[in-house]
C-alpha positions in Angstrom: 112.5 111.0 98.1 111.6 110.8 101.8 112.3 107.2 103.7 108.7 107.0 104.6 107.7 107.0 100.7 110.2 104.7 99.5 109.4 102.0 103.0 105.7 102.0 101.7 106.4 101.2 98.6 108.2 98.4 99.6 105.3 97.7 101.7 103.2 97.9 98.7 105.3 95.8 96.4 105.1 93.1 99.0 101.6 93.1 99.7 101.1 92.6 95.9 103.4 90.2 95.3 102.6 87.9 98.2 99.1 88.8 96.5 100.0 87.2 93.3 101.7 84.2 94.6 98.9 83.3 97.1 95.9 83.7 95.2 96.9 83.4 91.3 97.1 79.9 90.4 100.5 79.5 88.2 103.2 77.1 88.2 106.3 77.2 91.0 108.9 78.3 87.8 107.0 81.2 86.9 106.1 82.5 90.2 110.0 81.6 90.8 111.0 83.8 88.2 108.1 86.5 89.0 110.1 86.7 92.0 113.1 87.0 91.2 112.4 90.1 88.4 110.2 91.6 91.0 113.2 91.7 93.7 116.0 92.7 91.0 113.5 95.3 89.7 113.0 96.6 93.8 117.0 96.6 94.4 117.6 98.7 91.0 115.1 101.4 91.7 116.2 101.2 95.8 120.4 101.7 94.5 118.4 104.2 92.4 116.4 106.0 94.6 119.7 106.4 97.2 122.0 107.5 94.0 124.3 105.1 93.3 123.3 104.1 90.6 123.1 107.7 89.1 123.8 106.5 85.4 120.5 105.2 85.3 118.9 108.4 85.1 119.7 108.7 81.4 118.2 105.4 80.2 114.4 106.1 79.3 111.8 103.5 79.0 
């Protein structure tokens, strides 16, 4: 995966989650915790993405 791909995704993930907390009316906990799983979901596929966190691979979803 090249850097460029995995910058804009970042960029993308941003732009929708700045999206979703400026224009979707919900209360501070949930956009809190929105956060939070959106973050710890961008780190895992980042560690991912730069294999280090190779055992990942074999977990399906």
């Amino acid at each position: 995966m090249s850097l460029i791909s995995i910058i804009l995704v970042i960029c993308v993930v941003g732009v929708l989650l700045w999206a979703i907390n400026a224009y979707l009316p919900m209360d501070a906990r949930i956009k809190n915790i929105l956060n939070i799983v959106v973050v710890i979901a961008l780190v895992l596929w980042l560690l991912k993405a730069f294999g280090v966190l190779d055992s990942l691979s074999a977990v399906t979803v």
